[in-house]
N, C-alpha and C positions, 0 to 999 in steps of 0.2 A: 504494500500500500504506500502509496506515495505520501508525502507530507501537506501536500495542498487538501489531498481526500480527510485524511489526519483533522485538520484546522476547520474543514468545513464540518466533521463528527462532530468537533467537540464545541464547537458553533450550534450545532444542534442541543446538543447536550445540555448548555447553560441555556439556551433557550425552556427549554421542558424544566430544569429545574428551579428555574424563577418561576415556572408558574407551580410547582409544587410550592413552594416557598409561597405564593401568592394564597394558594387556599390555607396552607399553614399558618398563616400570618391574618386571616383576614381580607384581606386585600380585594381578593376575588371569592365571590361569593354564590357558593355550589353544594349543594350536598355532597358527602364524600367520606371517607371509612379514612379515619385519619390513622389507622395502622396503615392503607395500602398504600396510602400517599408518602410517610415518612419512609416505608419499604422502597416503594420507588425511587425516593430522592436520595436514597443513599446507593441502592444498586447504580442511577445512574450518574450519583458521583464518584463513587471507584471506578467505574469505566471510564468516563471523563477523566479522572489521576491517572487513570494507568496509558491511556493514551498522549497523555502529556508527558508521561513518563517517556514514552517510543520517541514521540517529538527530541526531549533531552540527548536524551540515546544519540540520534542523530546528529544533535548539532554537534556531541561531544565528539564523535567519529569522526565529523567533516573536521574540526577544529584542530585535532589531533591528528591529522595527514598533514 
């Protein structure tokens, strides 16, 4: 996976988890199982870390040549 694909995941990613954050918080205003929500927003922040993590990875690779 390329790096641009990369940036545009995890563009996604903090997108969804603002609005988890949104019903969490109030904000946005929906019915909703506040176990599935805090589930989701943490599944989709380890995803989001770990592919920031590849990101790292990479820059340190390129830096390090």
């Amino acid at each position: 996976m390329d790096t641009e694909t990369v940036f545009k995941v995890i563009t996604m990613l903090d997108a969804r988890i603002g609005i988890c954050e949104g019903l969490l918080n109030g904000t946005i205003d929906e019915d909703f199982d506040i176990a599935y929500v805090c589930g989701e927003q943490n599944a989709l922040t380890d995803l989001r870390d770990h592919l920031q993590g590849y990101i790292e990875l990479q820059v340190a690779q390129v830096e390090g040549t």
